[in-house]
Backbone bond lengths (Angstrom), bond angles and torsions (degrees), N, CA, C in turn:
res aa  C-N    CA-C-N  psi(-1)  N-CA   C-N-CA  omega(-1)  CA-C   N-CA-C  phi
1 X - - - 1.466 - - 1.526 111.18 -
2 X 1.812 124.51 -37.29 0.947 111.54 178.56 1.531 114.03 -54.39
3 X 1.595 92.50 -43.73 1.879 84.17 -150.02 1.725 111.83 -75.05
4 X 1.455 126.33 16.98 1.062 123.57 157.47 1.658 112.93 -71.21
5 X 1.381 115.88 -25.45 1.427 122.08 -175.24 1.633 119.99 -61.85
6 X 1.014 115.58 130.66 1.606 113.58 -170.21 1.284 116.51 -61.21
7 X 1.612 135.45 141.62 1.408 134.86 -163.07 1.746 84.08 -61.80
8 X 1.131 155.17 -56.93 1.312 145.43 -142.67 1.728 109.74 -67.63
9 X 1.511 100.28 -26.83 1.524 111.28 177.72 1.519 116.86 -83.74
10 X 1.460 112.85 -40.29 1.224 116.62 170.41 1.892 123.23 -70.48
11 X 1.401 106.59 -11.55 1.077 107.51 179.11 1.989 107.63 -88.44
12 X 1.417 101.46 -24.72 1.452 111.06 178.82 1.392 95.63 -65.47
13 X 1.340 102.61 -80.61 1.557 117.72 -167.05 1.883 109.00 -43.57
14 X 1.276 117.45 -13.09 1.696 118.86 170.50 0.991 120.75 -74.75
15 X 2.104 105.45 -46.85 1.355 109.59 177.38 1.616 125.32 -59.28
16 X 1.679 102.62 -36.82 1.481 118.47 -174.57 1.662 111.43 -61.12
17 X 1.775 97.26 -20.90 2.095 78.04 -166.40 1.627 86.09 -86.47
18 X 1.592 116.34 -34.79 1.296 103.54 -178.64 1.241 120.95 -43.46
19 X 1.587 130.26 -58.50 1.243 112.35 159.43 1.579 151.77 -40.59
20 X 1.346 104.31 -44.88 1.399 121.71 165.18 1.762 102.56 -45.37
21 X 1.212 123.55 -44.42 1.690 127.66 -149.59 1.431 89.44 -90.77
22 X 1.450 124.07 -29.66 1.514 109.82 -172.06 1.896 97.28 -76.13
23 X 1.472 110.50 -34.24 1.198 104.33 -155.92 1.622 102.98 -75.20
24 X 1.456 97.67 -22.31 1.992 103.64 -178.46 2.174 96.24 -63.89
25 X 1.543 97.72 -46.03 1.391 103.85 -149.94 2.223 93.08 -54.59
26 X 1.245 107.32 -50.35 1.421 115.11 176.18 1.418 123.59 -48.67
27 X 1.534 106.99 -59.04 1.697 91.69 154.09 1.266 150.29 -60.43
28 X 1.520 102.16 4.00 2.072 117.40 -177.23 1.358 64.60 -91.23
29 X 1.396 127.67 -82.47 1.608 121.36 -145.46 1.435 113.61 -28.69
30 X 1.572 118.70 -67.22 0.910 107.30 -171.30 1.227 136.24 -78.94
31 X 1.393 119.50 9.19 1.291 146.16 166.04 1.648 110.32 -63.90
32 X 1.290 106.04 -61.62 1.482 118.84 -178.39 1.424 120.67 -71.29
33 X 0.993 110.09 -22.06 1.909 131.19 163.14 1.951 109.42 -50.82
34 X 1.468 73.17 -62.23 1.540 93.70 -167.13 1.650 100.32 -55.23
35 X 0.940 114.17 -50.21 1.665 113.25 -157.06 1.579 102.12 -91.13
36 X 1.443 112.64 -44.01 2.104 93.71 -172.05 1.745 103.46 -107.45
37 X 1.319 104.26 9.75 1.971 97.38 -178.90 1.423 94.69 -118.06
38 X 1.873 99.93 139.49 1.377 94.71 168.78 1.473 128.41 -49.26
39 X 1.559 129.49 179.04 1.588 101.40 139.97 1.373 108.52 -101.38
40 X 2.041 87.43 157.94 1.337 94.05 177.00 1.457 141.57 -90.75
41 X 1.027 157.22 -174.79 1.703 132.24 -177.76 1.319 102.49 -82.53
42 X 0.821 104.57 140.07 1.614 111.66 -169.45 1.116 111.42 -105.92
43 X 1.939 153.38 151.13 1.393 123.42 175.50 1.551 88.38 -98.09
44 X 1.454 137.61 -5.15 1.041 120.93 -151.11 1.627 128.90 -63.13
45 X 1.130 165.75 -138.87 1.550 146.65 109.58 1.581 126.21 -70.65
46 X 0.954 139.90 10.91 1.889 119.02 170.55 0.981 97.64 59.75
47 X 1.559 110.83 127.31 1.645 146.29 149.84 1.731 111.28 -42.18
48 X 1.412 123.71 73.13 1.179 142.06 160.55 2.156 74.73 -20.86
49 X 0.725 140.23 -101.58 1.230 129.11 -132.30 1.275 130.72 -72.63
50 X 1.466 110.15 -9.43 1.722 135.26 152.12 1.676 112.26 -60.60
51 X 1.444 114.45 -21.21 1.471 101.07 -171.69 1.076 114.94 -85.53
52 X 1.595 131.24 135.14 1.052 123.34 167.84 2.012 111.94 -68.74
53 X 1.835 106.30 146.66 1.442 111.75 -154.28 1.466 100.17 -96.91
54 X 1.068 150.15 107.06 1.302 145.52 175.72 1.482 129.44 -65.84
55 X 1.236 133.47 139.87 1.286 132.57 -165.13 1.702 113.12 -133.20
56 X 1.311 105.50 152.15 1.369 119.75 -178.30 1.714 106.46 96.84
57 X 0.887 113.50 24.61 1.971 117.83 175.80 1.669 99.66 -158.38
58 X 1.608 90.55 -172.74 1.200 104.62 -146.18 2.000 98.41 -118.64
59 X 1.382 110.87 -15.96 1.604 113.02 -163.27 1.722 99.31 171.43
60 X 1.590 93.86 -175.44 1.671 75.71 -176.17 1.641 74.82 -151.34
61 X 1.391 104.76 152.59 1.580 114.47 174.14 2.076 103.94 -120.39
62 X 1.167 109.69 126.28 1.449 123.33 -162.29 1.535 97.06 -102.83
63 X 0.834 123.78 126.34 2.032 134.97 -164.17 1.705 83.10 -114.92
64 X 1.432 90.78 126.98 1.761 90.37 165.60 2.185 91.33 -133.04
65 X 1.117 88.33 122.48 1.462 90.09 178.43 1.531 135.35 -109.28
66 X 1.329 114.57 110.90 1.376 119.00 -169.51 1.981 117.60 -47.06
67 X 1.304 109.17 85.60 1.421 123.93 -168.83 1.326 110.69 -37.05
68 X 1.573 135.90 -76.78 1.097 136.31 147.68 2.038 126.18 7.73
69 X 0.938 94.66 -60.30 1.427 127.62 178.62 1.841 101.89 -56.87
70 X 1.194 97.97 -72.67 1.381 112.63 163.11 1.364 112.43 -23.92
71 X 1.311 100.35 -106.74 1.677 108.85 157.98 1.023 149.95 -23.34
72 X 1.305 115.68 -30.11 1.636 121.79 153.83 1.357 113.02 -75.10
73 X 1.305 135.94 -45.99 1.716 147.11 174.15 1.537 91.29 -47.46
74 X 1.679 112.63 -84.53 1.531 100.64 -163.33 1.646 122.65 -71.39
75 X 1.257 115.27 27.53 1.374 114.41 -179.44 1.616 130.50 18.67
76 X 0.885 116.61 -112.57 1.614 125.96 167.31 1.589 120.89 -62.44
77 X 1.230 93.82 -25.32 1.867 104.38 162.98 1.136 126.74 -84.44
78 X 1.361 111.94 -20.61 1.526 124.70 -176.35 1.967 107.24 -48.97
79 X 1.051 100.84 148.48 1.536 98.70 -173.60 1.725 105.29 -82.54
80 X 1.745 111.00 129.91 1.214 117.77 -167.52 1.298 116.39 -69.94
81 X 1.475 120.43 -22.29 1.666 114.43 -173.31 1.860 96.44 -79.16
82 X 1.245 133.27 -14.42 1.630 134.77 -173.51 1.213 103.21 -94.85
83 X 1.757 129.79 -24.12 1.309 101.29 -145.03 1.797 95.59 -148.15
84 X 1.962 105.78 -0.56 1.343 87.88 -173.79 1.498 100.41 -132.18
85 X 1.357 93.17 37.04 1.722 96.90 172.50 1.573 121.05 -104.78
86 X 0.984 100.47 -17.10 1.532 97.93 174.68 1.719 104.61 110.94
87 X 1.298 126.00 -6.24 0.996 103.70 -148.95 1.904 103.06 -119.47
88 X 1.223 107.26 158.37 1.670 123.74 -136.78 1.769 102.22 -68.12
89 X 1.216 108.01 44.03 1.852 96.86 -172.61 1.628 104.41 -60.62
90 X 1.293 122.72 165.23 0.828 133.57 173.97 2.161 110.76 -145.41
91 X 1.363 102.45 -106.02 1.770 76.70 175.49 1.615 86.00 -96.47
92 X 1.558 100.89 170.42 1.517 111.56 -156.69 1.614 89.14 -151.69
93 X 1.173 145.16 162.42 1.367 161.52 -158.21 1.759 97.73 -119.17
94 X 1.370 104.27 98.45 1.231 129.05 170.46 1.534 114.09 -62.03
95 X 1.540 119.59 -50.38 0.928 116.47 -173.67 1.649 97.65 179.46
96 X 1.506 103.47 164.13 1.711 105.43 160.24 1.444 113.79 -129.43
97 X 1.075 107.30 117.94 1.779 112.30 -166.26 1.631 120.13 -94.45
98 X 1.306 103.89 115.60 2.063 100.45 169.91 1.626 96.31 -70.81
99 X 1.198 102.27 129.74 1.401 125.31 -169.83 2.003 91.02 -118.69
100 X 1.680 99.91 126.09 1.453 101.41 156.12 1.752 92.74 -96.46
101 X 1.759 103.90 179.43 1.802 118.41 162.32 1.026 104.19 -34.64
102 X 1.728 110.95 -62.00 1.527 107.74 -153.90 1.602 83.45 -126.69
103 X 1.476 125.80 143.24 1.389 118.39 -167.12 1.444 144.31 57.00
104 X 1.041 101.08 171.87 2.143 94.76 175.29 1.173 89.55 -139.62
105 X 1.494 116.65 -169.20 1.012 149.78 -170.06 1.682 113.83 -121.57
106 X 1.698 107.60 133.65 1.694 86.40 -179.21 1.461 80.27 -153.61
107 X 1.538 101.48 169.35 1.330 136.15 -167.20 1.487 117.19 13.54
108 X 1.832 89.69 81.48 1.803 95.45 -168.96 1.774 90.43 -96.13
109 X 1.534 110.88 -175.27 1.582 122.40 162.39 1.088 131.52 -43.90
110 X 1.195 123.71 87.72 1.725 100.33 153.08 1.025 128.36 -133.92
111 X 1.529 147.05 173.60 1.728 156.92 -116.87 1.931 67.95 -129.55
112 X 0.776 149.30 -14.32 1.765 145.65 -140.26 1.644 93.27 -126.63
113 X 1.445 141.96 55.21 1.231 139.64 -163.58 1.942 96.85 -78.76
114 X 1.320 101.75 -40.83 1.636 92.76 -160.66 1.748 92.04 -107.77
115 X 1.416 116.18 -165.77 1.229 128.62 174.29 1.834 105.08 -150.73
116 X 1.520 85.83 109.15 1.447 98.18 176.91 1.715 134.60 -51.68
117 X 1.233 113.97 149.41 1.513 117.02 -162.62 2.039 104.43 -47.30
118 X 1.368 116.96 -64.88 1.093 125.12 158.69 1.359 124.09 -26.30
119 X 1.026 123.95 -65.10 1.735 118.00 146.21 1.400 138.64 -14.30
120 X 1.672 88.35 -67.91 1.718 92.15 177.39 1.426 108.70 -81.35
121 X 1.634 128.12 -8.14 1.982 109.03 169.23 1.214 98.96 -66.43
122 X 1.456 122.12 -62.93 1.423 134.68 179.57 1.600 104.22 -21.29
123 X 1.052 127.46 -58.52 1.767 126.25 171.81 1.235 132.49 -42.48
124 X 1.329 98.44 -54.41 1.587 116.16 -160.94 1.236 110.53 -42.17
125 X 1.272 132.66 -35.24 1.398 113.35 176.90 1.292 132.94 -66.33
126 X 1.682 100.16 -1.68 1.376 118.25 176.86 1.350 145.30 -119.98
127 X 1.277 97.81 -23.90 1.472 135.66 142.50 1.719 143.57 -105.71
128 X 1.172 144.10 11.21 1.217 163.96 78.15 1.953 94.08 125.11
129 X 1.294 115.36 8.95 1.291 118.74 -170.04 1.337 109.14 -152.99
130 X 1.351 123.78 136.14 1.248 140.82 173.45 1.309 121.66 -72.91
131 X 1.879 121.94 -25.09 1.030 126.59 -178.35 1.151 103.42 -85.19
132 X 1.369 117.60 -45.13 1.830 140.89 -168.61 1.962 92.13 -42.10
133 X 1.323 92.83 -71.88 1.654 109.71 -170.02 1.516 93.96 -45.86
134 X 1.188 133.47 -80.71 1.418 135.79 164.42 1.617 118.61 0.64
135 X 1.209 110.62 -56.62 1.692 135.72 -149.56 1.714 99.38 -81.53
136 X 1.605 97.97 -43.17 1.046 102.85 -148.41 1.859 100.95 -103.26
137 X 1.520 106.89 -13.06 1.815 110.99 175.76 1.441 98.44 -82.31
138 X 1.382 138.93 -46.68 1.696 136.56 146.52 1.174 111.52 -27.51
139 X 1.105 135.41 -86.64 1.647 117.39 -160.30 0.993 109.93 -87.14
140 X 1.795 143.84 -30.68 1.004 119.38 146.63 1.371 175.81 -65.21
141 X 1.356 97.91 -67.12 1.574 142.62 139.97 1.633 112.25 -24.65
142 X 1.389 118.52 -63.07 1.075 114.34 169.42 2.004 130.42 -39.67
143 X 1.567 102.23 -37.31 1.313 116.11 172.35 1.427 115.51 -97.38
144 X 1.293 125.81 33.83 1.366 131.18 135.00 1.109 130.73 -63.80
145 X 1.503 124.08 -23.98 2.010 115.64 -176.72 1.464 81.16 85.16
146 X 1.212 167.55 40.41 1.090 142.66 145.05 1.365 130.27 -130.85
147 X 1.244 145.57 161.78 1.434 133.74 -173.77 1.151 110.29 -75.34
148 X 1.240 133.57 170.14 1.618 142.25 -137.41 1.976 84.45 -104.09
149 X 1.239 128.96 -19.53 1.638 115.48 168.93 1.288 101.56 -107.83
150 X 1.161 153.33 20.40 1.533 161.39 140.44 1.282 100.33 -86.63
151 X 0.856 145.66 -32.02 1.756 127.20 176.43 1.830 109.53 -87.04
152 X 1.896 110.36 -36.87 1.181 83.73 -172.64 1.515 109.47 -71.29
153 X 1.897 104.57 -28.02 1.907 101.47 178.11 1.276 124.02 -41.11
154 X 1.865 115.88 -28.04 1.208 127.59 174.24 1.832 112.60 -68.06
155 X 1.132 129.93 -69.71 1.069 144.24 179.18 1.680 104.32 -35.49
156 X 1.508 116.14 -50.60 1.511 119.51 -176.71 1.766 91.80 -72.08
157 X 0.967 130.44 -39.52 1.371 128.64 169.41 1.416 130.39 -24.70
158 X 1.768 88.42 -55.20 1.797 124.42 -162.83 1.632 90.08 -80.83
159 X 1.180 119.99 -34.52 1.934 114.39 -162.88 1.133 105.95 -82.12
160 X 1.899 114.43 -31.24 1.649 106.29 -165.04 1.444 97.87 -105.24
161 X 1.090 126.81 33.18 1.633 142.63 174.07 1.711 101.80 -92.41
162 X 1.427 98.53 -31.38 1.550 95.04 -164.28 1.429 114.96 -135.41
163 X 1.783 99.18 135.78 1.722 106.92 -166.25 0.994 106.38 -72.87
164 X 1.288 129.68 128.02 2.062 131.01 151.24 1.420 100.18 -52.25
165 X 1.196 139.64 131.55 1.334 155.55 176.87 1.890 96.80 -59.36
166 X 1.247 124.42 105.71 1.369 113.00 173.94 1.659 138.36 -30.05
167 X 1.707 121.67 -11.87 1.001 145.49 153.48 1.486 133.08 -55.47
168 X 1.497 97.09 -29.12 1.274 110.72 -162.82 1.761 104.14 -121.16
169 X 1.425 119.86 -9.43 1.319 135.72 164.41 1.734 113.37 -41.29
170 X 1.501 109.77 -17.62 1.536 102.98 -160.17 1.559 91.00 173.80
171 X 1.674 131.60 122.50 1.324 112.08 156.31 1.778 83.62 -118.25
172 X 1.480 81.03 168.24 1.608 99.77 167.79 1.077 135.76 -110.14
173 X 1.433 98.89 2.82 1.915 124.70 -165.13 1.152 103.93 -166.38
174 X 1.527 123.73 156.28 1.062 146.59 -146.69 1.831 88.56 -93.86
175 X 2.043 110.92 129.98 1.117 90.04 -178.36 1.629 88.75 -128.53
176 X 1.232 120.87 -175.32 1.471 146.71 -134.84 2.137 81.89 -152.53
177 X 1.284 91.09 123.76 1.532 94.46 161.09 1.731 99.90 -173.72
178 X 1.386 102.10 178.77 1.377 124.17 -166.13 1.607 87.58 -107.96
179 X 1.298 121.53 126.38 1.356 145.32 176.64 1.632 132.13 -38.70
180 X 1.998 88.02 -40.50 1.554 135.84 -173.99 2.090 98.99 -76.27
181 X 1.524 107.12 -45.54 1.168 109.12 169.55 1.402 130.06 -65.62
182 X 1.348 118.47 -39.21 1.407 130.16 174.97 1.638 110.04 -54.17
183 X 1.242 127.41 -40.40 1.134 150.86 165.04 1.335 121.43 -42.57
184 X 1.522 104.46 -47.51 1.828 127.55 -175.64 1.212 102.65 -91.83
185 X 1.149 117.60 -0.97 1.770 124.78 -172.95 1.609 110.68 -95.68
186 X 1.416 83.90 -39.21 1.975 109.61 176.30 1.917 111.19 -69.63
187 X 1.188 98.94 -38.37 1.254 92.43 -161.02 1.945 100.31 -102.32
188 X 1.484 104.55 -1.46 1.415 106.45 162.74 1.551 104.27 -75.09
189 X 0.957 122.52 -63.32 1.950 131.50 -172.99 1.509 110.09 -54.70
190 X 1.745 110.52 -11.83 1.619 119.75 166.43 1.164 103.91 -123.21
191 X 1.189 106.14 104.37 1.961 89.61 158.27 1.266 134.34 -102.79
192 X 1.530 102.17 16.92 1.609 104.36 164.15 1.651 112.85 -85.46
193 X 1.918 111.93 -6.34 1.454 123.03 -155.81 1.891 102.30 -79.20
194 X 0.909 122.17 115.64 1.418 124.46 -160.86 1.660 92.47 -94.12
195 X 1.417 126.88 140.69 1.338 137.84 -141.58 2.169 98.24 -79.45
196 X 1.165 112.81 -26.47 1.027 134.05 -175.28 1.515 110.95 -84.80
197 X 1.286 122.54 -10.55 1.163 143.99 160.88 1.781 139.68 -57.16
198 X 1.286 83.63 -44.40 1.601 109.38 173.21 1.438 138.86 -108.87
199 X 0.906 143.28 158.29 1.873 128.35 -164.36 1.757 97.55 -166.88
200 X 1.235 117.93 122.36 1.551 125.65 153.02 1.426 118.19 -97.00
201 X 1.748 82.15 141.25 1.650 86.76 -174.19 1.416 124.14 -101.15
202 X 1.262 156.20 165.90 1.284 135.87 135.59 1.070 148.14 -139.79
203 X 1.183 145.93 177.54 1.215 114.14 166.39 1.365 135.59 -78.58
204 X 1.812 136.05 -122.46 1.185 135.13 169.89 1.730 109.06 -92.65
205 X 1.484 105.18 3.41 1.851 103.76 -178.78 1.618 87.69 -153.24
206 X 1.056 108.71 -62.68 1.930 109.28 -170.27 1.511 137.03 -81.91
207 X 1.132 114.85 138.76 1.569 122.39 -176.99 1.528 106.69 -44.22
208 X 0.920 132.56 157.34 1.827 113.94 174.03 1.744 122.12 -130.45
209 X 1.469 68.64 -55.56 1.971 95.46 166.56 1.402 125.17 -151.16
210 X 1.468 121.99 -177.40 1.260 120.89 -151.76 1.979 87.01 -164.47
211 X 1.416 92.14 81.70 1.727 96.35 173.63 1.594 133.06 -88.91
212 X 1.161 90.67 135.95 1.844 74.14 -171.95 1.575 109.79 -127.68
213 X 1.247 108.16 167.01 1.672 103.90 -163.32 1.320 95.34 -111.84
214 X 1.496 127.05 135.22 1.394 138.48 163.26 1.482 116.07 -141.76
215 X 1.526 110.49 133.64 1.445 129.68 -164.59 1.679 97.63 -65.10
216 X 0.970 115.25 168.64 1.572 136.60 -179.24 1.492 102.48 -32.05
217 X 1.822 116.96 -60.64 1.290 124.22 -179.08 1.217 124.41 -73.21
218 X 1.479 118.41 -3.59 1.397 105.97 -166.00 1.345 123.39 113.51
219 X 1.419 121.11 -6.11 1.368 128.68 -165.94 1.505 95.27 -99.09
220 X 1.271 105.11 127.69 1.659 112.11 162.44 1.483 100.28 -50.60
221 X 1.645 114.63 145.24 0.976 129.86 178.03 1.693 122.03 -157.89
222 X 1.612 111.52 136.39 1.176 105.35 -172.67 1.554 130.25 -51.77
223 X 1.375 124.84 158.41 1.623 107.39 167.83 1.458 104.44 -154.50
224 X 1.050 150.87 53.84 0.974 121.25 168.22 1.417 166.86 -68.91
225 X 1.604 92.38 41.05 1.390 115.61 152.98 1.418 130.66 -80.78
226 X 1.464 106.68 -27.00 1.446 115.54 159.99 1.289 104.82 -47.89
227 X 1.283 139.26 -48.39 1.805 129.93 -161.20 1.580 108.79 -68.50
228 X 1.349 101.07 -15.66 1.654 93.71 165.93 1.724 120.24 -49.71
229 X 1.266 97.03 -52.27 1.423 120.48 168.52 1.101 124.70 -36.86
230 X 1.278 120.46 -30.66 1.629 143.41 -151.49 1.330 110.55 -58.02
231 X 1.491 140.92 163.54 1.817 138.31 -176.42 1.603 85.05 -107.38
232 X 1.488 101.63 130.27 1.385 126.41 -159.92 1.873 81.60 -103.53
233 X 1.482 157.01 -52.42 0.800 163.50 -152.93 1.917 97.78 -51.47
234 X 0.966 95.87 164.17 1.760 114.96 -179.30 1.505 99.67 -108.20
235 X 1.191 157.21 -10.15 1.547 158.26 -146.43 1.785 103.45 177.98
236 X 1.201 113.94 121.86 1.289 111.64 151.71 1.406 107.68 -132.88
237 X 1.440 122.28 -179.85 1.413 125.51 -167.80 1.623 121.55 -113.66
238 X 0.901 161.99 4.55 1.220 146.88 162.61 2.005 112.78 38.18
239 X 1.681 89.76 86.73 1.979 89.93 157.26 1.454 122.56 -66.08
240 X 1.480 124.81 118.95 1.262 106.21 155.86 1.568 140.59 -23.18
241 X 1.393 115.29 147.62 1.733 111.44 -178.46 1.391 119.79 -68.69
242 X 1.109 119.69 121.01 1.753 127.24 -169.70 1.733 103.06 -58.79
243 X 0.892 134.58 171.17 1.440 165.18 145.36 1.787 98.41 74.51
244 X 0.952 105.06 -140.03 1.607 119.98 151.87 1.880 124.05 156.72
């Protein structure tokens, strides 16, 4: 039956399945992505209009915490699923905070007491602890206004919003820096990140965290109440990334 069909038809009708088959072949892909591969951090910005909008606060402050750092400070206390596996964390998502002006809000109501096993694999690439995720959907998360898979969609939102400065992707050695720089490093790899925006923390020797302020949607946003917060020290230290 084909080959009665005129070469001009068969050349249409070739091009058309070719198309059709690329467009089938792209939707398996991203089908199969979606469901057995983590996601990955993305530097890109998030669909302002995919996010779910949270209510009852004022901003949200996003903790990304230098893992290493962690782990060397709490030594033998350090939590074992983050710090005694071997495996290559580097900054890791501390938390995402409903921020009022003055204060936040913590460990409000919700019908959402635990966080299911499925949940916490789904994380791990972003949070590196089962308790952490736990710790932190209780006192925090919970006082978002949002359901317990609308806040974490938010939070994965808040991480792949924002570039790790390529420096800080991986050290291999113990580094020595000025606190003030780590900061200028952040807001180079963003340039929508307004300098008043961001704050590192530390402890009495180590870098700790690197907080940043973002409005309800996702938009970097000024705060400078965060700089209260700020690492008053002249030198902090940066541990190399464990395992690899």
């Amino acid at each position: 039956m084909a080959r009665r069909r005129s070469r001009c038809t068969l050349a249409l009708s070739f091009l058309a399945s070719l198309l059709l088959a690329g467009c089938s072949q792209e939707a398996g892909n991203g089908a199969a992505t979606d469901e057995h591969a983590p996601t990955p951090i993305a530097q890109s910005a998030p669909n302002s209009a995919s996010i779910p909008l949270g209510k009852g606060f004022d901003f949200y402050v996003l903790a990304l915490s230098w893992s290493p750092s962690y782990c060397e400070a709490e030594g033998a206390d350090a939590n074992h699923q983050q710090c005694g596996m071997g495996r290559p964390y580097a900054f890791v998502v501390h938390g995402l905070w409903p921020q009022f002006r003055s204060g936040y809000p913590e460990r409000c109501r919700t019908d959402e007491q635990d966080v299911p096993n499925e949940t916490l694999r789904a994380l791990y690439d972003l949070m590196p602890s089962s308790g952490l995720i736990r710790y932190q959907w209780r006192k925090h998360g919970a006082c978002a206004g949002l359901s317990q898979d609308e806040y974490f969609k938010v939070l994965r939102a808040a991480r792949e919003k924002v570039a790790i400065p390529p420096e800080f992707q991986r050290l291999a050695a113990y580094r020595t820096l000025d606190p003030d720089d780590a900061e200028r490093a952040f807001i180079k790899a963003n340039s929508a990140l307004p300098a008043d925006a961001v704050a590192v923390t530390c402890d009495r020797r180590y870098l700790r965290e690197v907080r940043i302020c973002m409005t309800r949607d996702l938009k970097f946003r000024s705060c400078p109440e965060l700089d209260r917060r700020d690492c008053r020290l002249p030198k902090v230290v940066m541990p190399p990334v464990r395992g690899g």
